[in-house]
N, C-alpha and C positions, 0 to 999 in steps of 0.2 A: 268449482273450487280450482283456483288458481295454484302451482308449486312452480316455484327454482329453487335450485340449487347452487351452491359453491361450495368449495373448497378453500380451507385456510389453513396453513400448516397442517394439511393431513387430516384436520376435522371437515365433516361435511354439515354446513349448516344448510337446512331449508327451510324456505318462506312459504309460506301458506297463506292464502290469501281467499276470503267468500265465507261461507257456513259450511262447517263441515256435521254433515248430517248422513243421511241412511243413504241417502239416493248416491252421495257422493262418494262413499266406503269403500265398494272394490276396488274403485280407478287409485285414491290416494295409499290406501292400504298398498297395492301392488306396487305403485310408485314409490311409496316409502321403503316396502322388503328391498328391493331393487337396488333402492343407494344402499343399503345395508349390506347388500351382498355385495356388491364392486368396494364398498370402501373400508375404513380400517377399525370402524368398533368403537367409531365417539361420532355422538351426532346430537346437534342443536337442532330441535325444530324451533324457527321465527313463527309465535302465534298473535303476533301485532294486529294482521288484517284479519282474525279469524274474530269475526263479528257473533258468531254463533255455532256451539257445541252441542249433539244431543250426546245420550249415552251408546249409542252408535262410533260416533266419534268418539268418545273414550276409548274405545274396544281396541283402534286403529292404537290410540297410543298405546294403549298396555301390548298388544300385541309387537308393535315396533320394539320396546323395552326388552322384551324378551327375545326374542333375536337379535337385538345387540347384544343382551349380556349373557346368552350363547357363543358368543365371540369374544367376552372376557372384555365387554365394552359398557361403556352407559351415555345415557340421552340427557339431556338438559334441555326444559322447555323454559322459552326467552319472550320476554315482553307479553304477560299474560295479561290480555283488557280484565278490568272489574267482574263482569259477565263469567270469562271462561274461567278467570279465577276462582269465583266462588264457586261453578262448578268440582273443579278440582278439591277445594279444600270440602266439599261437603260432600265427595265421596273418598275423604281422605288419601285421598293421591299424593297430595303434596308430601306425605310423609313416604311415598315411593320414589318419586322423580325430583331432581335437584331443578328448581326453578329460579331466575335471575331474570331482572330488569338491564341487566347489560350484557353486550353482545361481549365485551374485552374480559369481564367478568367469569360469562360461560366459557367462552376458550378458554381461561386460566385456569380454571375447576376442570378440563379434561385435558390438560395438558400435563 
């Protein structure tokens, strides 16, 4: 599992890129608490290159979610392929996380 990060007007959006599965959970989970903790409480995660979710990787999002919004923040997940989408709607997530197909979009929903 591939991550960058940036910065954009004070949101941190990061890219994800590989499967994010069991094997991969502690490294991206810590690396995601991380930017949570250094940044300000809005975070886009890019799930474009994220070819494959188990429920492992769900865990990584809800747990991310919650410390943000421990922080009086919230996360917006961007560019969901077909795959990781339907995952989400069929553990109805999507009715937790605000999800967009555009990056100008997401920023404007946490700005």
């Amino acid at each position: 599992m591939i991550l960058t990060d940036r910065n954009v007007d004070g949101i941190d959006i990061v890219s994800l890129a590989g499967r994010l599965v069991m094997a991969d959970v502690p490294q991206v989970r810590q690396r995601l608490l991380a930017t949570v903790e250094r940044g300000g409480g809005k975070l886009i995660l890019d799930l474009r290159e994220v070819g494959f979710m188990d429920s492992s990787g769900l865990s990584v999002l809800v747990s991310v979610l919650k410390a943000v919004r421990l922080r009086n923040g919230d996360v917006v997940l961007l560019h969901l392929n077909p795959t990781v989408r339907s995952l989400i709607e069929l553990t109805r997530l999507h009715r937790v996380f605000a999800i967009c197909d555009d990056e100008a979009a997401a920023l404007a929903r946490l700005r």
